[in-house]
KOLMARKE-858314 format. One record per atom (N, C-alpha, C): y, x, z; residue number from 1; chain. Coordinates in steps of 0.02 Angstrom, whole numbers, plus 32768, in hexadecimal, padded with zeros to 4 digits. Each point is the difference from the previous one (the first is absolute). Layout:
BEGIN
> py/px/pz/pos/unit
> Y/X/Z/NUM/A
...
This chain:
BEGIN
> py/px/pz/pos/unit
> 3168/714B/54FA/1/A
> 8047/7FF8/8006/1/A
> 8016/7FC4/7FD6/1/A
> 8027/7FDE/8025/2/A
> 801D/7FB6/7FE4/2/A
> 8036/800C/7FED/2/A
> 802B/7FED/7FC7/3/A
> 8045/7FF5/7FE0/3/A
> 8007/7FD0/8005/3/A
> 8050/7FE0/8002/4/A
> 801F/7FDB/7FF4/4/A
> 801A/7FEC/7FC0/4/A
> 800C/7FC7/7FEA/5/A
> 800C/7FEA/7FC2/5/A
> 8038/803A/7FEB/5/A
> 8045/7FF9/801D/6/A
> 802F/802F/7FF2/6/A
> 7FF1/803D/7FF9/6/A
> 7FD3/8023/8033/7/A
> 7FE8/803E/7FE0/7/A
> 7FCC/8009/7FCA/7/A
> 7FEF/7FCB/7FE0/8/A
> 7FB6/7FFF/7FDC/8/A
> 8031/7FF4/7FB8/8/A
> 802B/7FE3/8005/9/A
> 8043/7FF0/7FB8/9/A
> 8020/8030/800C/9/A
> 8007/8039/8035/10/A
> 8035/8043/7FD9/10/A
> 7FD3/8023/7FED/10/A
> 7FC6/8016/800B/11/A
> 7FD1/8018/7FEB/11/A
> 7FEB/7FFE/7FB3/11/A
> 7FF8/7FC4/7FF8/12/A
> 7FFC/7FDD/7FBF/12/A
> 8032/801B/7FD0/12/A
> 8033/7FFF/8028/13/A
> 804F/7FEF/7FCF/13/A
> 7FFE/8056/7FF5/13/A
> 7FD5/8030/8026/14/A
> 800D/8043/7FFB/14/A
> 7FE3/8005/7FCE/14/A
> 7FB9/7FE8/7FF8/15/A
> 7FD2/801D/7FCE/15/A
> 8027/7FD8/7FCE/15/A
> 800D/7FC8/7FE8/16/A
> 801E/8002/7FB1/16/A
> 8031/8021/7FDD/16/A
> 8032/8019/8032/17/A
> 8037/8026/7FF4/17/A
> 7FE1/8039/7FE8/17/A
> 7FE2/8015/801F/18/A
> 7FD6/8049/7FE7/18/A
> 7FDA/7FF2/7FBC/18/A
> 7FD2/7FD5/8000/19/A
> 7FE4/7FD7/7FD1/19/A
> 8025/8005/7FAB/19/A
> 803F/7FE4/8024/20/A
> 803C/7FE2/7FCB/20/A
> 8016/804C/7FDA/20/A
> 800A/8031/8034/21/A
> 8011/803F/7FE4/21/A
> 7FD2/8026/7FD4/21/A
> 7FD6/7FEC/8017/22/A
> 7FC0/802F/7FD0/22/A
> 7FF7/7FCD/7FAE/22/A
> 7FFE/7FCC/8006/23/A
> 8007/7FD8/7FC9/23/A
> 8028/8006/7FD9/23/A
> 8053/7FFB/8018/24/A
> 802E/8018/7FE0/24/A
> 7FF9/8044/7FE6/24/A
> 7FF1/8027/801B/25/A
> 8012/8048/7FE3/25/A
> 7FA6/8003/7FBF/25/A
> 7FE5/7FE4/8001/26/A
> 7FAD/7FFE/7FC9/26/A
> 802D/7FD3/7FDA/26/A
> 801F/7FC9/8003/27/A
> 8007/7FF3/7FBC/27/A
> 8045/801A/7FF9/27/A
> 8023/8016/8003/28/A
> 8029/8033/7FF2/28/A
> 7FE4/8031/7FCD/28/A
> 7FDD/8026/801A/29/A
> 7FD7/803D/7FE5/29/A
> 7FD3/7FE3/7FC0/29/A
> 7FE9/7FAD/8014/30/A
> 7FE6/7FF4/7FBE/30/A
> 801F/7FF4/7FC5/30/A
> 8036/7FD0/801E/31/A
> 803B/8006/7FC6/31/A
> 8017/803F/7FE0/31/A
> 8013/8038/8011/32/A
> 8007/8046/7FEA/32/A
> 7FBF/8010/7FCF/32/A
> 7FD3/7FF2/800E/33/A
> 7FB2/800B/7FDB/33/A
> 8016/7FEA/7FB9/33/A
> 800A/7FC3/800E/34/A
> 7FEC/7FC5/7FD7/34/A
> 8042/800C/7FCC/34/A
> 8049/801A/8018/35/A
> 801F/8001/7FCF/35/A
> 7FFA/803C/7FDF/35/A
> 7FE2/803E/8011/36/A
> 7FF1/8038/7FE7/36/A
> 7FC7/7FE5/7FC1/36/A
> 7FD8/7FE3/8012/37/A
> 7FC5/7FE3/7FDD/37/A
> 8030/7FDE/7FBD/37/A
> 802D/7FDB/8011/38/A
> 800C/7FE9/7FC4/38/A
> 804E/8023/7FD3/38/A
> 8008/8026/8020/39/A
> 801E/8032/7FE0/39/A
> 7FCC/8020/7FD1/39/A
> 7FC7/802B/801F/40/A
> 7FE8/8018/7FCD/40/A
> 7FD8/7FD8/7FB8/40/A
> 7FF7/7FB6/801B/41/A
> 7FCF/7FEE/7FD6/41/A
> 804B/7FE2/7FC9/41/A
> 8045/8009/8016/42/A
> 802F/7FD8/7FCD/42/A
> 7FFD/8045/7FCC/42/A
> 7FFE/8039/801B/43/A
> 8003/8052/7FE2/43/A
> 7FD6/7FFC/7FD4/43/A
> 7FC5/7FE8/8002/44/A
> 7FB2/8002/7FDE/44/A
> 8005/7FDE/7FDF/44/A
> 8020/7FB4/7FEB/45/A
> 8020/7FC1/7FCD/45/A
> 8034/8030/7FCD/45/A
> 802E/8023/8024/46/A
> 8026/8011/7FE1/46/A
> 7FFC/801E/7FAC/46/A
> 7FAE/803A/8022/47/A
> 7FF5/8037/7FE3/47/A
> 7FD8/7FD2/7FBF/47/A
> 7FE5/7FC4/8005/48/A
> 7FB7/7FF6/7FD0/48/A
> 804E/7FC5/7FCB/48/A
């Protein structure tokens, strides 16, 4: 089966959108990590 350019670029344009969402939402979640992480390690400065 042959595509056409136009169908071969919405295709494309589908998978990054999807792409884009899953990226967004991991570093999202990493950021949340990462500020938990330095919450506790400011807690752990605090204490010494």
């Amino acid at each position: 089966m042959k595509i056409d350019q136009v169908e071969w670029l919405r295709r494309e344009n589908y998978f990054l959108r999807e792409q884009n969402k899953i990226l967004k939402n991991e570093l999202s979640e990493t950021k949340k990590y990462l500020e938990e992480i330095l919450t506790k390690f400011k807690d752990v400065n605090k204490g010494n």
